[in-house]
Backbone as numpy.savetxt, mean C-alpha at the origin, in Angstrom:
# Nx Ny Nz CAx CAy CAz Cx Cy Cz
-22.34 -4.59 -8.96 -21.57 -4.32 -7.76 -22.19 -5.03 -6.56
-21.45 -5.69 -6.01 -21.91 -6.49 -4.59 -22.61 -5.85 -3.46
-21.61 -4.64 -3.39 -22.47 -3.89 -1.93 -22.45 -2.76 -2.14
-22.36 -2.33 -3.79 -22.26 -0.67 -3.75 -20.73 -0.38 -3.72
-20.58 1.36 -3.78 -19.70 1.95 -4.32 -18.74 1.39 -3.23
-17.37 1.24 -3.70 -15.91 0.95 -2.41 -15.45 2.46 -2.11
-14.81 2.47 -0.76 -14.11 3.83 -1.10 -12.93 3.12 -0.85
-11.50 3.66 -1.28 -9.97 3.33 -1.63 -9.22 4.38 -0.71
-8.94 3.90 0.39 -7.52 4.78 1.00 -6.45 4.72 0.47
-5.46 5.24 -0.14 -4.68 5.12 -0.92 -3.32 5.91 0.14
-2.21 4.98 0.79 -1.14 5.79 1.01 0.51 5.48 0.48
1.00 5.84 1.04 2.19 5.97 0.62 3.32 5.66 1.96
3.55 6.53 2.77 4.76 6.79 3.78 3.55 6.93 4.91
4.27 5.91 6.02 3.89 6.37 7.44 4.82 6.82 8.04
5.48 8.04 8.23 6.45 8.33 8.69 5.94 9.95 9.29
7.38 10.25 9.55 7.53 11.84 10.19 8.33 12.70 9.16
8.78 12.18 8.18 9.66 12.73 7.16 8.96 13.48 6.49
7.60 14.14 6.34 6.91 15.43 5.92 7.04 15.05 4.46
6.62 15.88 3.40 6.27 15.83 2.38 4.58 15.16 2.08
4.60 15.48 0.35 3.19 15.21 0.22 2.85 14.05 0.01
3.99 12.35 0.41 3.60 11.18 0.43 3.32 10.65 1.60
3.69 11.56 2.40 4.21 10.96 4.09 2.58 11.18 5.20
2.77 10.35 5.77 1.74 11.40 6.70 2.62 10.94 7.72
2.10 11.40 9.16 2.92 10.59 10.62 2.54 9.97 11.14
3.07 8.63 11.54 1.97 7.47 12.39 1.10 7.51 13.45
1.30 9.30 14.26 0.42 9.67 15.13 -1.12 9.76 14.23
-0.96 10.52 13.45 -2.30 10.81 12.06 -2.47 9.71 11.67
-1.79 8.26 10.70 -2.19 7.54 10.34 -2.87 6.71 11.32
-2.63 6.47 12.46 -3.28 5.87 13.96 -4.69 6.40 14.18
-4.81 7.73 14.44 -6.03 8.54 14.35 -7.09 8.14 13.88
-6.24 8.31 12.30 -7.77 7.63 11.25 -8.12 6.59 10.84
-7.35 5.69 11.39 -7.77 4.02 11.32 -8.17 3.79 12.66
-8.16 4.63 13.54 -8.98 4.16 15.03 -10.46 4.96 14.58
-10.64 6.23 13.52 -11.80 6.94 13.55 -12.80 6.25 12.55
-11.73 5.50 11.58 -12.32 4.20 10.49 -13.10 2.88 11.46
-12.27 2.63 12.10 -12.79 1.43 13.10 -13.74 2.24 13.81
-14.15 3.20 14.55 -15.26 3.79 15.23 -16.50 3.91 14.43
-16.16 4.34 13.03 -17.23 4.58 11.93 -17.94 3.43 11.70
-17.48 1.91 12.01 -18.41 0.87 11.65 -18.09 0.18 10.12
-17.58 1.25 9.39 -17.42 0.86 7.83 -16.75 -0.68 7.98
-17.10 -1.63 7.33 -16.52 -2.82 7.23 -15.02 -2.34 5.99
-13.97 -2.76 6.65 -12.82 -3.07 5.99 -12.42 -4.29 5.58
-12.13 -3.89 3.96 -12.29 -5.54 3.10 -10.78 -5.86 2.49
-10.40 -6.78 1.76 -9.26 -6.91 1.21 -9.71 -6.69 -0.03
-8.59 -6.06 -1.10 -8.44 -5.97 -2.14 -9.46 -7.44 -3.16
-8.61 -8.56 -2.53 -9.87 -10.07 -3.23 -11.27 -9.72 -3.24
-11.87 -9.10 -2.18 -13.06 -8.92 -1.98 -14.35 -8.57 -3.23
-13.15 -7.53 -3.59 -13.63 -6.74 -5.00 -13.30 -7.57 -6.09
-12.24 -8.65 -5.96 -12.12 -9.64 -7.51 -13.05 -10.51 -7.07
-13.70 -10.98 -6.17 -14.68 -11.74 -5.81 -15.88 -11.21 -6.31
-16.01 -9.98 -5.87 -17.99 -9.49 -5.68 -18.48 -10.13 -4.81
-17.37 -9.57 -3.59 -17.93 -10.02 -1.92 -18.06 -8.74 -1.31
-18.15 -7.84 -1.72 -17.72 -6.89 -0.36 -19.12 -6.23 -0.24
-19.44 -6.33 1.35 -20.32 -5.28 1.80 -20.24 -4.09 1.69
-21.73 -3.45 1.82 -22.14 -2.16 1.67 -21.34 -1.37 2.35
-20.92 -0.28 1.79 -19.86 1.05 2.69 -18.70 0.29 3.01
-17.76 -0.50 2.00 -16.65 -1.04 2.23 -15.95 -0.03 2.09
-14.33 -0.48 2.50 -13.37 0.50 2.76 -12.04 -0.50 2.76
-11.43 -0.39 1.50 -10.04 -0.90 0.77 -8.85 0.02 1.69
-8.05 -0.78 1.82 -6.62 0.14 2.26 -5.43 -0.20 1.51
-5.03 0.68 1.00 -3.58 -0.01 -0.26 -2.48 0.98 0.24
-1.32 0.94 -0.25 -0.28 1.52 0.08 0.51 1.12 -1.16
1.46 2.41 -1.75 2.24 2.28 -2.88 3.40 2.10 -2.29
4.47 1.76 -3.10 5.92 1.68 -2.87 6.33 1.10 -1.81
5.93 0.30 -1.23 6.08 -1.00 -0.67 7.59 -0.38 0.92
7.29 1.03 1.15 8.39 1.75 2.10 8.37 0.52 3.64
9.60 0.93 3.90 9.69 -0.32 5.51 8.97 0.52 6.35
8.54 1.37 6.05 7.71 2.33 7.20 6.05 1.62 7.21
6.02 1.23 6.12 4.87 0.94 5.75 5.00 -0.58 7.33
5.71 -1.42 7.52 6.11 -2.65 8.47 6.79 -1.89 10.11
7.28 -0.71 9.91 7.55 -0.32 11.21 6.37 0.25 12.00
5.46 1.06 10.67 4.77 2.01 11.17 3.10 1.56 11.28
2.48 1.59 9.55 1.24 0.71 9.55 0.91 -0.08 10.11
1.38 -1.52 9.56 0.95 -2.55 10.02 0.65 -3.17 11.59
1.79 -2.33 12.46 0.79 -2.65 13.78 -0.18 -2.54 14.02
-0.35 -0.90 13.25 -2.07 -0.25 13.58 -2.74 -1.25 13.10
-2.86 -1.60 12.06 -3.83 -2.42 10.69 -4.22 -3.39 11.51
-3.02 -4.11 12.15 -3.38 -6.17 12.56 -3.99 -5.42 14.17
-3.61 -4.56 15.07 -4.31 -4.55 15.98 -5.58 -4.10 15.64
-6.25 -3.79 15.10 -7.71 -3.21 14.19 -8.19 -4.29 13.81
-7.62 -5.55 13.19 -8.20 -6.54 12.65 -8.27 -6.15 11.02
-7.59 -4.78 10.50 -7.77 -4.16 9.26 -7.21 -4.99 7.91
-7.17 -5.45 6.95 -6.50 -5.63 5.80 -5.88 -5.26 4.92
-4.63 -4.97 4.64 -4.06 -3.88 3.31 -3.57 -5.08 1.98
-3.22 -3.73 1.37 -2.30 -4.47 -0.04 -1.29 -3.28 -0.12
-0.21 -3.72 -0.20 1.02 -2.91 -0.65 1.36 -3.25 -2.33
2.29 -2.02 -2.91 2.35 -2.39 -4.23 3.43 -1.99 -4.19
4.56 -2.74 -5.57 6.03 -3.04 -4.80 6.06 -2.81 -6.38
7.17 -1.69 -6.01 8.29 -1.76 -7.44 9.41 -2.43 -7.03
9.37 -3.61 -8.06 10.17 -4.77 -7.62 11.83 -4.40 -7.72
12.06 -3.71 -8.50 13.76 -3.29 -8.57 14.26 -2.95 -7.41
13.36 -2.05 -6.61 13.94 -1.66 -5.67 13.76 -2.12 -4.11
13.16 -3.49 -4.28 13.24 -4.11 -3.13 14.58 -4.82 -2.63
14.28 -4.73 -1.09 15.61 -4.09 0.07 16.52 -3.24 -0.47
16.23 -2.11 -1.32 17.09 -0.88 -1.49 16.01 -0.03 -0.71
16.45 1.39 -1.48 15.93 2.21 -1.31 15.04 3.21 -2.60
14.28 3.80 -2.44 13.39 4.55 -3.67 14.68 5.26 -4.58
14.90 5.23 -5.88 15.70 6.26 -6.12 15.13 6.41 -7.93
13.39 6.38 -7.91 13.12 6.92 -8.96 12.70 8.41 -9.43
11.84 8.67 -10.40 11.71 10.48 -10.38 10.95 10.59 -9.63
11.10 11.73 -8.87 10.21 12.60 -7.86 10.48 11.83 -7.06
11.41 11.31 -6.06 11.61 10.18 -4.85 12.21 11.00 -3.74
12.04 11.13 -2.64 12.50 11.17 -1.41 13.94 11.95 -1.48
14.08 12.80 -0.60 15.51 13.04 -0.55 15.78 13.31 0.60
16.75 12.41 1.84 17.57 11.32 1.10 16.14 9.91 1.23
16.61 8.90 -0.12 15.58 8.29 -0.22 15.17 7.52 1.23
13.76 6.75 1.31 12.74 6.15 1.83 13.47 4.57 1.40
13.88 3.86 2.32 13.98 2.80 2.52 12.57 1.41 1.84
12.91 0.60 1.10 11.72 -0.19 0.50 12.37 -1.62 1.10
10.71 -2.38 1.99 10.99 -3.21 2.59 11.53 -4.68 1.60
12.20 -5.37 2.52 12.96 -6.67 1.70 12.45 -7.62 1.49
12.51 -8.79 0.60 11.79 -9.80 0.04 11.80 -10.62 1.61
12.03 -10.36 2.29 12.25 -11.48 3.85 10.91 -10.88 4.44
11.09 -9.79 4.49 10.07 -8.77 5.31 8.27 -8.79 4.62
8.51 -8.93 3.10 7.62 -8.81 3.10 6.82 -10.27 2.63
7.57 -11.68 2.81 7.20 -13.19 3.12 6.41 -13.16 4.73
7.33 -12.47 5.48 6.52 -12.51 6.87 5.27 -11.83 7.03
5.34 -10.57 6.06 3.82 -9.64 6.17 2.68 -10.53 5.23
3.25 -11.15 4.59 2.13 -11.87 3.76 1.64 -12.96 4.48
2.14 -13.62 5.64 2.43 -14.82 5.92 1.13 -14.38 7.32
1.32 -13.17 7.91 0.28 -12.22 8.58 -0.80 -11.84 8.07
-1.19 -12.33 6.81 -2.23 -11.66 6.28 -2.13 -9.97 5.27
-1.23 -10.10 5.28 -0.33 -8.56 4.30 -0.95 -9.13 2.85
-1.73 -8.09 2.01 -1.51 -8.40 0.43 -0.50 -7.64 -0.60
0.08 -8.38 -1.24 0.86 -7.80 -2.37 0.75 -7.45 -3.90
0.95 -6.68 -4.37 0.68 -6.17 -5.62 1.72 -5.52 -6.79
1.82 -5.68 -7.89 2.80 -5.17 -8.53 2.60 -3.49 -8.72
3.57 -2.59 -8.83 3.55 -1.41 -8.86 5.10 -1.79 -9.47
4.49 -2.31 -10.66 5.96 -2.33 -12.11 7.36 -2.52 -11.40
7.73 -2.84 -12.57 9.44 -3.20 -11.86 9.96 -1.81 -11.68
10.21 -0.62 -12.08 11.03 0.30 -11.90 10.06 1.43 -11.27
8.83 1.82 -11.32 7.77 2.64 -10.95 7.58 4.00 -12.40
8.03 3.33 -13.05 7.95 4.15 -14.37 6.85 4.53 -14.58
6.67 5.93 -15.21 5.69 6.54 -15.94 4.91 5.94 -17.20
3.97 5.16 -16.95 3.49 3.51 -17.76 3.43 4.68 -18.93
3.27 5.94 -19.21 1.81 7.12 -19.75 3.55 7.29 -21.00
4.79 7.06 -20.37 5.72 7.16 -21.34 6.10 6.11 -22.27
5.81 4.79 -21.99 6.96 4.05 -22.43 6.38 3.04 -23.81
7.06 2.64 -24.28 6.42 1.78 -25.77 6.33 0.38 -25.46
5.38 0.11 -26.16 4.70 -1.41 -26.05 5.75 -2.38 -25.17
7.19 -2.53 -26.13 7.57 -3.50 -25.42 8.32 -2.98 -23.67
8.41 -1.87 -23.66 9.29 -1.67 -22.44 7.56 -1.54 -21.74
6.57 -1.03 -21.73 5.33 -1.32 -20.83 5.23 -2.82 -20.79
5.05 -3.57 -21.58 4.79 -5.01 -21.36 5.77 -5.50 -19.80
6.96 -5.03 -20.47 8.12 -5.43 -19.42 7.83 -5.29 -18.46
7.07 -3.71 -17.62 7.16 -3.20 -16.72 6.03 -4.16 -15.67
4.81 -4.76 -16.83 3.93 -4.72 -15.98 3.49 -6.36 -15.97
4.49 -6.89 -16.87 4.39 -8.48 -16.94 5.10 -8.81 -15.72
């Protein structure tokens, strides 16, 4: 290990829409201004395929690739100087979430336009399977599918 253990923020929804994916961009603001006060160096996801990252690093990822994640996050992130990776179930990009356990009414997932410009900013991207399927269900060839 390069610099020792990473820790992984892991979110989901920056929004006001409540539930246990969501937080609100007043809170998500909070703790990326109390992250930036702490000193912890914030790294990109590469960092760790490298075996670059300094001691007391601090990863930021986000699942399901939501437009909240571009209305709401990412200002905070780029005014911080912070780095993320989003992970995109590809089916449902520029729709909306409409797999099990999803949003009701669903969470908007940002569009292949939207998220050329966030990458183009320094945004990282990641697969989170084509449909967001339960990998723990499916047989060889429909997992291959999901995650090729």
């Amino acid at each position: 290990m390069a610099g020792g253990p990473v820790d992984i923020l892991m979110y989901h929804s920056i929004s006001d829409r409540g539930g246990p994916t969501s937080i609100s961009p007043a809170i998500f603001k909070m703790q990326m201004e109390a992250l930036k006060a702490s000193g912890r160096p914030v790294v990109s996801i590469d960092a760790l395929a490298d075996d670059t990252w300094p001691a007391n690093a601090v990863v930021i990822t986000f699942d399901d690739a939501f437009q909240d994640f571009a209305d709401n996050a990412w200002p905070v992130l780029n005014k911080l100087g912070f780095p993320a990776i989003v992970y995109v179930p590809t089916h449902y990009v520029g729709g909306a979430e409409a797999w099990k356990g999803a949003a009701n009414p669903p969470r908007n997932i940002m569009s292949w336009s939207s998220m050329r410009n966030l990458a183009d900013a320094g945004v990282s991207f990641g697969s989170h399977t084509i449909s967001h399927a339960d990998l723990t269900t499916l047989s060889s060839d429909e997992l291959w599918r999901e995650i090729e």
